[in-house]
C-alpha positions, 0 to 999 in steps of 0.5 A, spaced: 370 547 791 371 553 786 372 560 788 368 563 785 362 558 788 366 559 795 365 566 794 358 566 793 356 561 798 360 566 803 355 572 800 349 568 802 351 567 809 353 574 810 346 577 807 343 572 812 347 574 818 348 581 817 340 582 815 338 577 821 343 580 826 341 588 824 334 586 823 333 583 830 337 589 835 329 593 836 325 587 836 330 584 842 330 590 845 326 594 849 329 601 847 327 601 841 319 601 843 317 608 843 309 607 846 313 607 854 318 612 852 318 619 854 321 625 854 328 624 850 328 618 849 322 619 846 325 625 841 330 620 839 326 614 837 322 619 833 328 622 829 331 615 829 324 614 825 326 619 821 332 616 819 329 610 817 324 614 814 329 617 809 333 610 808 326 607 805 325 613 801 333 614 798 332 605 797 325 606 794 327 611 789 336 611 788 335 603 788 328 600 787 325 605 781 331 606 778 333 598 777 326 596 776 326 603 770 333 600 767 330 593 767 324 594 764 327 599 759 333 594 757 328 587 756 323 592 752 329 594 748 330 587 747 323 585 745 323 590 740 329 591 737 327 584 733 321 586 730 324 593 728 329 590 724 323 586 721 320 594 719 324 599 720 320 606 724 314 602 726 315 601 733 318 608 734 313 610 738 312 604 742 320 604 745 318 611 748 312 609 752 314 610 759 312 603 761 317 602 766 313 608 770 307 604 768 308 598 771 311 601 777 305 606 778 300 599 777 304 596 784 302 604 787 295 602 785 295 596 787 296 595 793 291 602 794 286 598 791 288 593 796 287 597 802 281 601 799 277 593 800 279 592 806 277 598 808 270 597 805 269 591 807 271 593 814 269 600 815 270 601 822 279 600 820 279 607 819 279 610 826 286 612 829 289 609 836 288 613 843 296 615 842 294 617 835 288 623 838 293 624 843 297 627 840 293 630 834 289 633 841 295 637 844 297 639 836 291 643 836 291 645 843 298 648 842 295 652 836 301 647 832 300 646 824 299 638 824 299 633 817 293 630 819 293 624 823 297 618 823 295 612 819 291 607 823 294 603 827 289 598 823 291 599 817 299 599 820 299 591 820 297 591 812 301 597 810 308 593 814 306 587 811 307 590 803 313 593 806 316 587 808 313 583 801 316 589 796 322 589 800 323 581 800 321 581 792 327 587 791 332 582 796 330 576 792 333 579 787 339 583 789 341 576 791 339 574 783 343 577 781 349 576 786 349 568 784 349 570 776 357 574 777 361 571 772 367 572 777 370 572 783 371 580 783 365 582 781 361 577 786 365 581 792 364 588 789 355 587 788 355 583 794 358 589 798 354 593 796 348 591 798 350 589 804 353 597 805 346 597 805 341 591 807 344 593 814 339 599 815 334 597 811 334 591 816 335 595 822 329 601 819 324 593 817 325 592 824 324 599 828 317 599 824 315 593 826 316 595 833 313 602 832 307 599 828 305 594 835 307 588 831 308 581 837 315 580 838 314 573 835 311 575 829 316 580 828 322 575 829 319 570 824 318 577 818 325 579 820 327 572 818 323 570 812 326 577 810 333 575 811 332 568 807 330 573 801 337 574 798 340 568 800 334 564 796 336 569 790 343 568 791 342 560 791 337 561 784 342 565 782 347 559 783 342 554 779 341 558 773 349 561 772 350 562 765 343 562 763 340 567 759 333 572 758 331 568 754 323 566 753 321 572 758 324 571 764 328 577 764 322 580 762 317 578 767 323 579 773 324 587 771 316 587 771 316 584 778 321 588 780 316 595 778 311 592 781 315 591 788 318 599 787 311 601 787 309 598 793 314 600 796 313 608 795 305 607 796 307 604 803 313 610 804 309 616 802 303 614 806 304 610 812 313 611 814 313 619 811 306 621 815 308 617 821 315 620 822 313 627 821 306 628 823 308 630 829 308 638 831 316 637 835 323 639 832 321 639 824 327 641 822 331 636 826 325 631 823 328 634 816 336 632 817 335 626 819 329 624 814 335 628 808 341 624 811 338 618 811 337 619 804 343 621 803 347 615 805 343 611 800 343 615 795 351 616 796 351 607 796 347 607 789 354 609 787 357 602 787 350 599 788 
């Protein structure tokens, strides 16, 4: 076997195992599940929220956004370029078109306009949980400042299934571009990037599905299929080596990329964010752990 194929074939089993392992520590655990919890151990499952909160916030913006902008920048660049060459100005206008920003704000849209039918043709959907009245009741009878209420725990399922969905399209491709490495240093470089941060993503996919009431089972098998999306890219990755963006493809990865992006942003600030910090307790507290989960990302996308 040649090294550089045992490398690769070592990433795809460590991606599996350590998104798997991390993955499953708050499903298998009943700690993790903050409808029995209370008093302290209720206060730090929600700043462990927020945490998880920020590591989606920093993995949509310091690592989705900017690899779909650069992607799709860098295929339209290619795209162009032939046809300037053909005539010289015309196409001037067309390189500085946000497209990039464009795309990803149609996977914003998108999953919106999905939700917005769901709800139209099931309008009951809206209403929130008993635990969601409970807590918007005490905010107002303390005279505390609240967000609004939480997202619905109807619409929590959806909003975890985009999650997972973007979460898995952006590991597909991670994976990707792990078996198109042309050399051992460079596959064990990118691959351990991702897992400095596939680990916390796993661990904060896992707590979310848990807080938003998913079945143990159905959580496990959604960590599992989520699990297998980078090793899937690392093996596509193997299959194509040595090929090239040639006829779109190139093309039609960075825009699948963008679309994933703003799925992921649209279920970051709509339903991750207001959950954490809906509640009146500790804000400040909520803000730290909110801005060092963040940071870790943010401090990862360096070698990213």
């Amino acid at each position: 076997m040649e090294p550089l194929l045992g490398v690769k074939i070592g990433c795809l089993f460590a991606l599996l195992a350590l998104t798997l392992v991390c993955g499953l520590i708050p499903i298998c655990f009943k700690w993790f599940q903050i409808e029995g919890a209370t008093g302290r151990h209720r206060r730090v499952l929600s700043l462990l929220g927020c945490i998880s909160a920020g590591v989606f916030l920093g993995a949509g913006f310091m690592h989705m956004t900017a690899e779909a902008l650069e992607g799709i920048e860098s295929e339209i660049q290619k795209f162009v370029m032939p046809n300037r060459t053909e005539s010289e100005g015309n196409f001037s206008g067309d390189t500085n078109y946000p497209y990039g920003e464009l795309i990803i704000s149609l996977g914003f849209f998108l999953v919106f306009l999905l939700e917005s039918l769901a709800l139209q043709c099931h309008p009951g959907a809206a209403g929130g949980s008993k635990v969601q009245e409970e807590e918007c009741g005490e905010a107002h009878v303390l005279g505390l400042h609240s967000h609004g209420s939480l997202p619905s725990s109807s619409r929590s399922p959806f909003r975890a299934l985009i999650l997972l969905l973007s979460l898995s399209f952006h590991s597909v491709f991670e994976g990707l571009a792990v078996g198109l490495q042309t050399t051992v240093v460079a596959a064990v470089q990118l691959c351990v990037a991702v897992l400095a941060h596939k680990g916390l993503v796993a661990f904060g996919v896992g707590l979310r599905l848990v807080q938003t009431g998913t079945g143990t089972r159905r959580a496990a098998l959604s960590i599992l299929s989520f699990a297998l999306m980078s090793p899937l890219g690392v093996a596509i990755g193997l299959a194509v080596a040595g090929g090239n963006s040639e006829g779109g493809r190139g093309l039609a990865q960075a825009v699948l990329e963008g679309v994933a992006a703003g799925t992921f942003l649209y279920v970051t600030f709509l339903e991750i964010l207001p959950r954490e910090l809906v509640g009146p307790e500790a804000p400040l507290a909520k803000w730290g752990c909110v801005a060092a989960g963040f940071a870790f990302m943010a401090f990862i996308a360096l070698w990213a």
